[in-house]
C-alpha atoms as a printed R data frame, in Angstrom:
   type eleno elety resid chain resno       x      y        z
1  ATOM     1    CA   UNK     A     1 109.335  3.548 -150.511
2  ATOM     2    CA   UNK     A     2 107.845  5.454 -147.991
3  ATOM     3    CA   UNK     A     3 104.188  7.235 -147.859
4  ATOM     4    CA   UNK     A     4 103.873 10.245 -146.209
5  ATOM     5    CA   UNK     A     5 100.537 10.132 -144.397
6  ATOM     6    CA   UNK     A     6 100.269 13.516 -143.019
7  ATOM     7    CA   UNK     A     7 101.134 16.049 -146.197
8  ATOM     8    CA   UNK     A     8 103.191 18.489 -145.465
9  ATOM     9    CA   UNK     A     9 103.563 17.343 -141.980
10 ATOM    10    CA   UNK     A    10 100.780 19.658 -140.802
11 ATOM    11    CA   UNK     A    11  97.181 19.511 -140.129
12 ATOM    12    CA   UNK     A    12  96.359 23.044 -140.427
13 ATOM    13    CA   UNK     A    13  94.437 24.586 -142.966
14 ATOM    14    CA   UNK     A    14  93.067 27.711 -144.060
15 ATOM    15    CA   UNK     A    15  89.597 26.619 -144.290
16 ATOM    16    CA   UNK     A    16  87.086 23.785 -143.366
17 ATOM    17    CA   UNK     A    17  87.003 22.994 -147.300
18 ATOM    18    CA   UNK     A    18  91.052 23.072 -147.628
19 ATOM    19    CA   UNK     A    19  90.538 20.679 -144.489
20 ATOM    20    CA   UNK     A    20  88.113 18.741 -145.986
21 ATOM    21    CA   UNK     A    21  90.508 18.238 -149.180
22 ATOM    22    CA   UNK     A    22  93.378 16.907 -146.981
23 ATOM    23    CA   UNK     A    23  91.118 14.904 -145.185
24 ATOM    24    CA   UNK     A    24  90.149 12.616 -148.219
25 ATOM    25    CA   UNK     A    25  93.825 12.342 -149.436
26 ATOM    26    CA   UNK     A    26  94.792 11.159 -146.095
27 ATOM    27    CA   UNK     A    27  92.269  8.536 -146.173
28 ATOM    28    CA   UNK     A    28  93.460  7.786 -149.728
29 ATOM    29    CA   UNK     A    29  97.304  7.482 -148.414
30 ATOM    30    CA   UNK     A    30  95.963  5.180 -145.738
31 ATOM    31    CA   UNK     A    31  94.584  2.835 -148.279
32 ATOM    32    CA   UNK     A    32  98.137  3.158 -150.072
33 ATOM    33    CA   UNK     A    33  99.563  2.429 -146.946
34 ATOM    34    CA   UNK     A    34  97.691 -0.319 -145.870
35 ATOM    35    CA   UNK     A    35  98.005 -1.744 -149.656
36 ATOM    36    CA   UNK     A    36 100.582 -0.626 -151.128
37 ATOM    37    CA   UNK     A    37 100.471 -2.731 -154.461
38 ATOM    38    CA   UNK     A    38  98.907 -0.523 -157.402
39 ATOM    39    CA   UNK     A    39  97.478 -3.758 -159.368
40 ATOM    40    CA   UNK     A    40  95.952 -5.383 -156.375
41 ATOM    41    CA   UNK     A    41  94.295 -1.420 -155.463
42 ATOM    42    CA   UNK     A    42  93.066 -1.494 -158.856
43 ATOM    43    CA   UNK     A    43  91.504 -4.457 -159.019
44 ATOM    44    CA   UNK     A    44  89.717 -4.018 -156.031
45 ATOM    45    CA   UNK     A    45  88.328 -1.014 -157.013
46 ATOM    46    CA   UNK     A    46  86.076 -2.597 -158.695
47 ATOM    47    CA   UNK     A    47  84.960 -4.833 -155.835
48 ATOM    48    CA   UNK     A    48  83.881 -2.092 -153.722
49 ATOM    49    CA   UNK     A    49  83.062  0.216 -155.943
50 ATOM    50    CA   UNK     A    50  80.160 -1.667 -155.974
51 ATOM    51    CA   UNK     A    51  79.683 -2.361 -152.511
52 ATOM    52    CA   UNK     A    52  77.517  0.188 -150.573
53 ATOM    53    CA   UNK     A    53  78.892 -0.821 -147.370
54 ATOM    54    CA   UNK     A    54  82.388 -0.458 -148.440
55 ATOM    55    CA   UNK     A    55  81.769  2.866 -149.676
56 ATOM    56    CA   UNK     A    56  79.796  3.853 -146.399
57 ATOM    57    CA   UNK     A    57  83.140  2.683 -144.749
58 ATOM    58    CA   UNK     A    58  85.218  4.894 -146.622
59 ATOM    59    CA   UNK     A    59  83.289  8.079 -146.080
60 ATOM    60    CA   UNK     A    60  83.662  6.580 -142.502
61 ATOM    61    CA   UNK     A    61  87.118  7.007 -142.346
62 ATOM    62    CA   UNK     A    62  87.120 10.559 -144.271
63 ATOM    63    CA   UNK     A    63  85.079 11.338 -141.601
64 ATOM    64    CA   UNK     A    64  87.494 10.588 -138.763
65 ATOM    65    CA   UNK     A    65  90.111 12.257 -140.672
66 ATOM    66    CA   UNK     A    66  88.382 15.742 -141.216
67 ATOM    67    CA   UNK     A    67  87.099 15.794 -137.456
68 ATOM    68    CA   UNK     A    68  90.791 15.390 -136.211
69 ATOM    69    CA   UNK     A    69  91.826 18.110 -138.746
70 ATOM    70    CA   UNK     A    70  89.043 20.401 -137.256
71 ATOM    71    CA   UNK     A    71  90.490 20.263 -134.019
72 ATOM    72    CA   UNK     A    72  93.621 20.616 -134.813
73 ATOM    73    CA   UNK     A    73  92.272 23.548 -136.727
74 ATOM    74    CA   UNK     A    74  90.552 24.418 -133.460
75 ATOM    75    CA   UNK     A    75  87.586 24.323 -135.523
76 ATOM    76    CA   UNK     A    76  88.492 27.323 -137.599
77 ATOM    77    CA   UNK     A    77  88.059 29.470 -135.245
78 ATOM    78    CA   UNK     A    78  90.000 32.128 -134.094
């Protein structure tokens, strides 16, 4: 099966929020990607759910994901 990392194949949104959104399920679909096997994601959910730095790491990654969205959305500007 494949994952589809970029959602409807486009970047562009109508709003920072709307980019925002896409930018946490692309981090999610990374995770998927990079681990694909449900029972081994769930059980380390656990693990870093309570791990600060692992959590710091994934708002990290949102992060990187909303500021390429934002130029791709040419910052929302028109």
């Amino acid at each position: 099966m494949t994952t589809t990392l970029v959602p409807g194949n486009t970047l562009i949104t109508a709003s920072p929020e709307e980019g925002r959104q896409l930018a946490i399920k692309m981090a999610r679909l990374v995770i998927k990607a990079t681990q694909p096997d449900d029972n081994v994601r769930n059980e380390l959910r656990d693990v870093y759910a309570h791990d600060a730095r692992a959590l710091i790491d994934v708002g990290h990654v949102v992060a990187i994901e909303f500021a390429t969205i934002a130029a791709a959305n040419n910052y929302w500007r028109g």
